[in-house]
C-alpha positions as CSV (number, residue, x, y, z in Angstrom):
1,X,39.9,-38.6,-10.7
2,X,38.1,-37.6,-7.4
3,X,34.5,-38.6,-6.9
4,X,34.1,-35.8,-4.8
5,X,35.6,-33.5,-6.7
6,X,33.6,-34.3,-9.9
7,X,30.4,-34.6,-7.6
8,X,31.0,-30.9,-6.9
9,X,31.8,-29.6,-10.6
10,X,28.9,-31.7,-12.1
11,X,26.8,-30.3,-9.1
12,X,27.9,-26.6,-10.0
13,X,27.0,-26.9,-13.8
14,X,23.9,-28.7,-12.7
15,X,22.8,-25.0,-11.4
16,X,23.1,-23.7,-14.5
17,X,22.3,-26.2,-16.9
18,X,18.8,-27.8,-15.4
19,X,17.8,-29.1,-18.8
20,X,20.7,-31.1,-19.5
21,X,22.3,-34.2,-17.8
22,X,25.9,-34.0,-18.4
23,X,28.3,-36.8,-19.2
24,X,31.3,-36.8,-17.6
25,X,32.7,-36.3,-21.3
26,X,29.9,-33.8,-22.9
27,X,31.4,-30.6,-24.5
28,X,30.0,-28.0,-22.8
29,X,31.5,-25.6,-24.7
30,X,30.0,-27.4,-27.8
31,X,27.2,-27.8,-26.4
32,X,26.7,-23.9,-26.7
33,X,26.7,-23.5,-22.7
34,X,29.4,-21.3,-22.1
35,X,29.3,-17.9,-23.1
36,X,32.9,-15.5,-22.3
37,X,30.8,-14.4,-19.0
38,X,30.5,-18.0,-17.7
39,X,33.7,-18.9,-18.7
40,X,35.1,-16.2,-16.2
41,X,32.9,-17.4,-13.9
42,X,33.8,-20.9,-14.3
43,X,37.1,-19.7,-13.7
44,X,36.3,-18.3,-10.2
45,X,34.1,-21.3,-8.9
46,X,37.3,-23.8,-9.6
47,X,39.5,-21.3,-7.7
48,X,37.2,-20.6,-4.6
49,X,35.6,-24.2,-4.6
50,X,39.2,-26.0,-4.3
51,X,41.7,-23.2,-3.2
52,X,43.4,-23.6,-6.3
53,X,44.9,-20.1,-8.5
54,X,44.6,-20.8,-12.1
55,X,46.8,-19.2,-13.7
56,X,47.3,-17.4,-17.1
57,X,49.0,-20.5,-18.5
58,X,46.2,-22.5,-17.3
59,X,43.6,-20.7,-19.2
60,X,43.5,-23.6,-22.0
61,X,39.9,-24.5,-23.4
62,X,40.5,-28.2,-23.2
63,X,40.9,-28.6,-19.0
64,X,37.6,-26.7,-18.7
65,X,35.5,-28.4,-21.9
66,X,34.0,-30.8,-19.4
67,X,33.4,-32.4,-15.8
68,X,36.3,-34.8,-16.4
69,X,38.3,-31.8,-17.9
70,X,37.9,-30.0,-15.1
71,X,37.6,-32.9,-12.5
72,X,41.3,-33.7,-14.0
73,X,42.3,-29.9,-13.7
74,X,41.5,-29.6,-10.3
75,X,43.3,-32.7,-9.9
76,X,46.6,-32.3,-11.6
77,X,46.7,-28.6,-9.3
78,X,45.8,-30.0,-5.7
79,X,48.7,-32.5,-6.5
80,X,51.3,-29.7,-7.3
81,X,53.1,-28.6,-4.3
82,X,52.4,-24.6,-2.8
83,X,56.1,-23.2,-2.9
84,X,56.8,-21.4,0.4
């Protein structure tokens, strides 16, 4: 996992959840913070924030449930080589 990366998704939720100090491991979906809006918008901050495309296979609850969901997410698609 990257610090930095996770430093910038805890960060981003941090905007919308003010209340709540997240755990790297804290369900936000659970938790009852994500509503089908935010999800979409989740969606675009990963793809803008780290030049990633997530793609319609990618679209799986459990990499975007938390910080170290996502933080692994990101991860796991910086690592994968662009095809040229």
């Amino acid at each position: 996992m990257s610090t930095d990366n996770r430093t910038r998704i805890a960060e981003y939720l941090s905007r919308f959840f003010p209340v709540q100090d997240l755990k790297d491991d804290d369900d936000i979906f659970e938790l009852g913070f994500v509503s089908s809006m935010f999800a979409m918008q989740l969606v675009s901050f990963v793809e803008h924030e780290f030049g990633i495309t997530v793609e319609n296979e990618d679209l799986e609850l459990e990499y975007f449930r938390s910080i170290g969901a996502l933080d692994a997410f990101v991860a796991r698609k910086l690592s994968v080589p662009v095809p040229q």
